[in-house]
NUVO-249585 format. One line per 5 residues: number of its first residue (from 0); for each residue z, y, x of C-alpha. Coordinates in nm, 4 decimals. Example, Ala and Ser with C-alpha at 12.3 -4.5 7.8 and 13.67 -1.06 7.14 Angstrom:
BEGIN
0> 0.7800/-0.4500/1.2300 | 0.7140/-0.1060/1.3670
REM end
This chain:
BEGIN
0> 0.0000/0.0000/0.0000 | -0.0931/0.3831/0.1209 | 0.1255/0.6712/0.1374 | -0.0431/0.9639/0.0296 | 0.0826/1.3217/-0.0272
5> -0.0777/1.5727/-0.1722 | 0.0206/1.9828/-0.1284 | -0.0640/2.1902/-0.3760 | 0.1017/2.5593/-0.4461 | -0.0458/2.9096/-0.5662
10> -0.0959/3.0165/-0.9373 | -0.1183/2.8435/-1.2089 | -0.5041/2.8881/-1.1993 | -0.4903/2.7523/-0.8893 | -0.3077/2.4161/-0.9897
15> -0.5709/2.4166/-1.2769 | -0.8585/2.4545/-1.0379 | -0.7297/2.1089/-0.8304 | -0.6398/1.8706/-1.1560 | -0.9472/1.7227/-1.1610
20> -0.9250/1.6765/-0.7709 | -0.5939/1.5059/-0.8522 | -0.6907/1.2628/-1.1143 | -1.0089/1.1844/-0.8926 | -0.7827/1.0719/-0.5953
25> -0.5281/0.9056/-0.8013 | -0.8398/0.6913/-0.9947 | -0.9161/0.6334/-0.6026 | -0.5873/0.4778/-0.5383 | -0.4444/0.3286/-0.8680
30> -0.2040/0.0980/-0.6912 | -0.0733/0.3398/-0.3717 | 0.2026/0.5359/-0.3589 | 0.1097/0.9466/-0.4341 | 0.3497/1.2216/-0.4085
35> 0.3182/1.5580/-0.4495 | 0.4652/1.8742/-0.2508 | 0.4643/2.1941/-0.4722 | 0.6735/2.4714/-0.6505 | 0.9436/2.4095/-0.8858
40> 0.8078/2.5330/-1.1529 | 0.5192/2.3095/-1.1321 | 0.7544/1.9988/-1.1789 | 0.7550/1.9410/-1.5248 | 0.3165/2.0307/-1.5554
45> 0.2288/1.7958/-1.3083 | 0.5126/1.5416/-1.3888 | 0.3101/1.4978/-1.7139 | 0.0218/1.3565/-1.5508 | 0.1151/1.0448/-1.4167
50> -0.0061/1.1087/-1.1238 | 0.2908/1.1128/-0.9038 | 0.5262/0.9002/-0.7959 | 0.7400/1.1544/-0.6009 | 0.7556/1.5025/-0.6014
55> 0.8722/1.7228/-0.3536 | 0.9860/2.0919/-0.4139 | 0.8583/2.3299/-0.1570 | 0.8740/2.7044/-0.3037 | 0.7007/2.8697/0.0122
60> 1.0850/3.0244/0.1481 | 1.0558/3.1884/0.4445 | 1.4151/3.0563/0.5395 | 1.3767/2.8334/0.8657 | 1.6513/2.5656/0.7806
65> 1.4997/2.4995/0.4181 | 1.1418/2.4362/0.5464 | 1.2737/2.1351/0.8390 | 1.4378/1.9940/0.5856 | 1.1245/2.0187/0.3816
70> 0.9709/1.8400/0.6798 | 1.2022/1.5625/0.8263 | 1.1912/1.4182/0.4450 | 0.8267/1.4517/0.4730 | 0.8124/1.2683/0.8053
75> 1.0495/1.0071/0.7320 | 0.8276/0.8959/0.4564 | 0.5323/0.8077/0.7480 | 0.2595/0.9431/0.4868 | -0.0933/0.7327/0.5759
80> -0.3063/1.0593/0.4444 | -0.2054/1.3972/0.3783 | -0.4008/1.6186/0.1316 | -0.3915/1.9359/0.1741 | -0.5344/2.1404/-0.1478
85> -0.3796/2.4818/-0.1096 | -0.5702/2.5303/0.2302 | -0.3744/2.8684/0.2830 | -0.3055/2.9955/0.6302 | 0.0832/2.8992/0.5404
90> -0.0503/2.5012/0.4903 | -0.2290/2.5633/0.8014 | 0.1156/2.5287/1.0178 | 0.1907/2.2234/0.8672 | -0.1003/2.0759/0.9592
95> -0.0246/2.1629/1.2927 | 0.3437/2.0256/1.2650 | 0.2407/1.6933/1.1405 | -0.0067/1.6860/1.3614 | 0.2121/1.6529/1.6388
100> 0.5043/1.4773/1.4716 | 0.3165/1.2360/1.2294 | 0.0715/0.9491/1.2786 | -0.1020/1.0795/0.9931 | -0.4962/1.1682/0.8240
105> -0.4935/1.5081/0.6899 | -0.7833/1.6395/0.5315 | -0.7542/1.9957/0.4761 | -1.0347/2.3206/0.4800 | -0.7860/2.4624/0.7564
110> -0.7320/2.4137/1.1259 | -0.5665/2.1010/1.2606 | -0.6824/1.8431/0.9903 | -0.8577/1.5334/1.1330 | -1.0808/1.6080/0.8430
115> -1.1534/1.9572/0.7442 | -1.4088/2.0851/0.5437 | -1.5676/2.4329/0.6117 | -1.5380/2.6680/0.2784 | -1.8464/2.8732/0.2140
120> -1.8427/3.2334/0.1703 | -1.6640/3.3470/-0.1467 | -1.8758/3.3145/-0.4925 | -2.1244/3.0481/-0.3383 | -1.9267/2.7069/-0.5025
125> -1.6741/2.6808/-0.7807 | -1.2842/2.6644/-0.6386 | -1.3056/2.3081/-0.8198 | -1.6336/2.2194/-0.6710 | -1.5037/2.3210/-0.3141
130> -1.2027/2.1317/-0.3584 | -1.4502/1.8065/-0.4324 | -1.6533/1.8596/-0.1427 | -1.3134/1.8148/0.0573 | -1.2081/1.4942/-0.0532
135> -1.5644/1.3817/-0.0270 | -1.5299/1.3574/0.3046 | -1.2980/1.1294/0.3152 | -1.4474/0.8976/0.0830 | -1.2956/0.9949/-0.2578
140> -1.5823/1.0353/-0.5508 | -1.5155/1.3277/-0.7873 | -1.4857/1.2631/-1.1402 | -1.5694/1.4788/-1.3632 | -1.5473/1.5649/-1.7597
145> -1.2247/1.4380/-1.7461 | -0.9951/1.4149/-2.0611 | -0.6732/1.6180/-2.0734 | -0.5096/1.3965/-2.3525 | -0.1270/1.4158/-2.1608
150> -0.1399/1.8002/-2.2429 | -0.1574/1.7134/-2.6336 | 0.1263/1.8617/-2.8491 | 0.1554/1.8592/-3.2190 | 0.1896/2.2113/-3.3677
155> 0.4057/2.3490/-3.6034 | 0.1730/2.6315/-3.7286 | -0.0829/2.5566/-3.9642 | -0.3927/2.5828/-3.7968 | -0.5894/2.4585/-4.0996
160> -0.8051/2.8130/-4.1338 | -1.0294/2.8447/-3.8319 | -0.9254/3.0514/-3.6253 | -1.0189/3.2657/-3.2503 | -0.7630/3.2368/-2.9585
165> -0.7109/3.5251/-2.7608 | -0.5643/3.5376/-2.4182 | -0.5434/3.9665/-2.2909 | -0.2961/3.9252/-2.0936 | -0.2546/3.8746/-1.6829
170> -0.0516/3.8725/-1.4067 | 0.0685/4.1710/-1.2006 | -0.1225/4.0621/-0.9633 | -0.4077/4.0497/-1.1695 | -0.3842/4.3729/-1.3337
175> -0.7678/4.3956/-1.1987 | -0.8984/4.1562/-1.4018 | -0.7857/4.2270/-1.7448 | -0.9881/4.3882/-2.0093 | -0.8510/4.7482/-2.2267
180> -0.6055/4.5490/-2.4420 | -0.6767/4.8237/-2.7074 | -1.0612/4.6882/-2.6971 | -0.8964/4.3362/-2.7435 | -0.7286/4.4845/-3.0299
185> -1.0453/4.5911/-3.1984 | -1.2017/4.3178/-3.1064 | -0.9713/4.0755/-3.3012 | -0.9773/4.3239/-3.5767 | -1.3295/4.2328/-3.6069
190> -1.2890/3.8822/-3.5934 | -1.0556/3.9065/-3.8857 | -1.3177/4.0753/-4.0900 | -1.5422/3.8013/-4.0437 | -1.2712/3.5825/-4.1988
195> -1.1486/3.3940/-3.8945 | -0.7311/3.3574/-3.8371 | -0.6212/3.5485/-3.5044 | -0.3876/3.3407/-3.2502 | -0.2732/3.4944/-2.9485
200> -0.0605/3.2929/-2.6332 | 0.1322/3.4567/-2.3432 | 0.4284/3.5583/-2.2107 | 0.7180/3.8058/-2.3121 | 0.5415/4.0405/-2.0245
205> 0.2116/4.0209/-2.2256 | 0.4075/4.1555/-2.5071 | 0.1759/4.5582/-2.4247 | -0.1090/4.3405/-2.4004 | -0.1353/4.1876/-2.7519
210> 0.0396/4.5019/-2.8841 | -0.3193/4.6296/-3.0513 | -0.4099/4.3431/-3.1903 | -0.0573/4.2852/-3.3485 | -0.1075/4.6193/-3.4965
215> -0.4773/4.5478/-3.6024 | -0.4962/4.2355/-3.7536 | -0.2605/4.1238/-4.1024 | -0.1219/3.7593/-3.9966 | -0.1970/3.6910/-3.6653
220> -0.0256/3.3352/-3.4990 | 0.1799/3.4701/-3.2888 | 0.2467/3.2344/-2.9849 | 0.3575/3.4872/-2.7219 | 0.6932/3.3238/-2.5432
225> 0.6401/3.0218/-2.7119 | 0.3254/2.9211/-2.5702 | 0.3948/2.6774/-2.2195 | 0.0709/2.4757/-2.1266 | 0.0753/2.2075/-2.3364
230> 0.0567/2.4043/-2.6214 | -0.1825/2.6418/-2.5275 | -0.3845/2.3712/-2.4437 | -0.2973/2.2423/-2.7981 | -0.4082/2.5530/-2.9703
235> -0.7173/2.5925/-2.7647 | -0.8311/2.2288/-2.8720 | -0.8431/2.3646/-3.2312 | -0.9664/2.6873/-3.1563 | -1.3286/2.7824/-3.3271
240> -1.3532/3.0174/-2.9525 | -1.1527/3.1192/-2.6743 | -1.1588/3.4819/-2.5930 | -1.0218/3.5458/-2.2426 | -0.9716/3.7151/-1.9065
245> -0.9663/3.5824/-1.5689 | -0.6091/3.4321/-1.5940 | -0.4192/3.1033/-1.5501 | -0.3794/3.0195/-1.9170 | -0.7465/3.1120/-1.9599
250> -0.8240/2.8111/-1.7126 | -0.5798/2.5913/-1.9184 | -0.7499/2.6621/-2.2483 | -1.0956/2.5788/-2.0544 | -0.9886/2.2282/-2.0059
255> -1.0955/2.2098/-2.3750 | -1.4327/2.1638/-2.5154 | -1.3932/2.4628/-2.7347 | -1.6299/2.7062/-2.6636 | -1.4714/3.0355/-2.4432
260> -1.6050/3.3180/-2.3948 | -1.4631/3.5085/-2.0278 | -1.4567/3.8657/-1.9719 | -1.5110/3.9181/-1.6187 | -1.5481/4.1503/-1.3159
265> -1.8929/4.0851/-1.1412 | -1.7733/4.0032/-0.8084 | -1.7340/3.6387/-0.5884 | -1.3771/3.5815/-0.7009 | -1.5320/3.5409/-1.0577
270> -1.7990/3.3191/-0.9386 | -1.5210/3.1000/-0.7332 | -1.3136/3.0501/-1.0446 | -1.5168/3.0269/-1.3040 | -1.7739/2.6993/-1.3828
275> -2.0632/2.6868/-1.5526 | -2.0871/2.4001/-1.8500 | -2.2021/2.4077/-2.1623 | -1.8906/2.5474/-2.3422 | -1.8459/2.8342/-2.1041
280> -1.9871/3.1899/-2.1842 | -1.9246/3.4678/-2.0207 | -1.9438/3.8667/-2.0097 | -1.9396/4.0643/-1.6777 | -1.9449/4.4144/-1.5267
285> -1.8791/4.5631/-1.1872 | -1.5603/4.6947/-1.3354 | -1.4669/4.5358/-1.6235 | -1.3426/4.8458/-1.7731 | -1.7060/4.8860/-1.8043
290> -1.7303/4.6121/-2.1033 | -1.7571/4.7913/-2.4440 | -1.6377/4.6476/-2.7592 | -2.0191/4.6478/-2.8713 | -2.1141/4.4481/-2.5530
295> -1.8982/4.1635/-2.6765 | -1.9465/4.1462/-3.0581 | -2.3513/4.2022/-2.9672 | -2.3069/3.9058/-2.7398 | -2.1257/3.7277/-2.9770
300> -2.3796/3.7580/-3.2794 | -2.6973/3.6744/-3.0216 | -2.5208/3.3547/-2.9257 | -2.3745/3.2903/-3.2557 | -2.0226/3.2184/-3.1709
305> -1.9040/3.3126/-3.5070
REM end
């Protein structure tokens, strides 16, 4: 039996972006032994995939002490292959430490891995698609249209009506990437004359984000703080579309067949996270303050979304 690991941290778009890597790898190896090293509060997510046998909690401190402990546990368990799928400049160090210190295969896109693919620039392959040509190289087929069954919940709300999901808010981070919640506002408003239900998912710090559409619309489902992502996934699976930005519970709802429809900057970081299928539409501007409500309901009616 192998002893693989796998290290995966970052956003949640990021973990998104690799799922498919990890069931492809874990199809690989049915009977091994795979653990996982990530953040905490990726535990419970990825401890509904059956995956994993093991996981390890590794929240990026910079405190000295926590990270060798991080590492004697990892070298005690004399891993066959490492994985590395954050391929950060952080993940680059420990593929220099077990380098030395391990007898181990690490495949990685960074220095020190005995196999490391080269990323292209930015914008010329799919985060997912990069992440396949990785593993590819050491042997492991990519799967695709994979089925995200585990992430089914049953829902309270009735969800009879059909209905549009929207997703306006992001992260701090990503303050970049997210489109004039007051056009998201009349944007549902519009959907709601067209007789479809309005849901909208997020956080209690995407409470200013849905706050036009909230005032817009008459009975909007109102998921915001109850919405983890097995339930947006949930909702999204129901949804008639998906109207989002460039965020991590965007790229949850896109593990759906429903059709989506993204509202995007024009730039490579786009073109990295964002795939092309049949489901996916998309919307984009070299700012995306630059997308007008009429852009999107014009786009809408010519590819008959509604």
């Amino acid at each position: 039996m192998k002893k693989i690991l796998i290290i995966k941290h970052g956003s949640l778009g990021d973990i998104i972006f690799s799922l498919p890597v990890m069931h492809s790898i874990s199809k690989e190896y049915p009977n091994d032994e795979i653990d996982i090293l990530t953040e905490s509060k990726y535990l419970n997510f990825l401890g509904k995939t059956n995956y994993f046998k093991n996981f390890i909690e590794d929240n990026r401190s910079k405190n000295i002490l926590s990270l060798i402990s991080i590492f004697k546990y990892i070298l005690s368990k004399k891993y066959d292959l490492i994985i590395d799928l954050q391929n950060s400049s952080r993940t680059a160090y420990y593929n220099l430490f077990f380098r030395i210190f391990a007898n181990t295969n690490i495949s990685s896109s960074r220095k020190f891995a005995h196999s490391r693919y080269i990323i292209p620039d930015q914008g010329y392959e799919s985060a997912e698609q990069g992440l396949f040509n990785q593993i590819k190289l050491i042997n492991i087929p990519a799967i695709q249209n994979i089925k995200y069954d585990w992430l089914l919940q049953k829902l309270e709300d009735n969800f009879n009506k059909k209905f549009i999901l929207f997703i306006p808010g992001v992260s701090k981070k990503g303050m970049y990437k997210q489109w004039n919640p007051k056009k998201f506002g009349d944007l549902a408003k519009y959907c709601e004359k067209k007789n479809y239900n309005v849901c909208i998912v997020g956080t209690m710090n995407d409470y200013k984000s849905v706050h036009y559409i909230l005032k817009n619309c008459n009975n909007v489902i109102n998921k915001i703080d109850k919405s983890p992502p097995e339930i947006i996934y949930s909702i999204a699976k129901k949804a008639h579309l998906i109207i989002t930005n460039d965020t991590g519970p965007g790229h949850i709802a896109s593990l759906t067949e429903s059709n989506i429809l993204w509202l995007l900057n024009d730039n490579n970081i786009s073109k990295a996270n964002i795939k092309k299928n049949s489901n996916t539409y998309k919307i984009l501007e070299n700012s995306i303050d630059n997308i007008t409500l009429s852009n999107v309901t014009a786009y809408i009616e010519n590819n008959k979304l509604l």
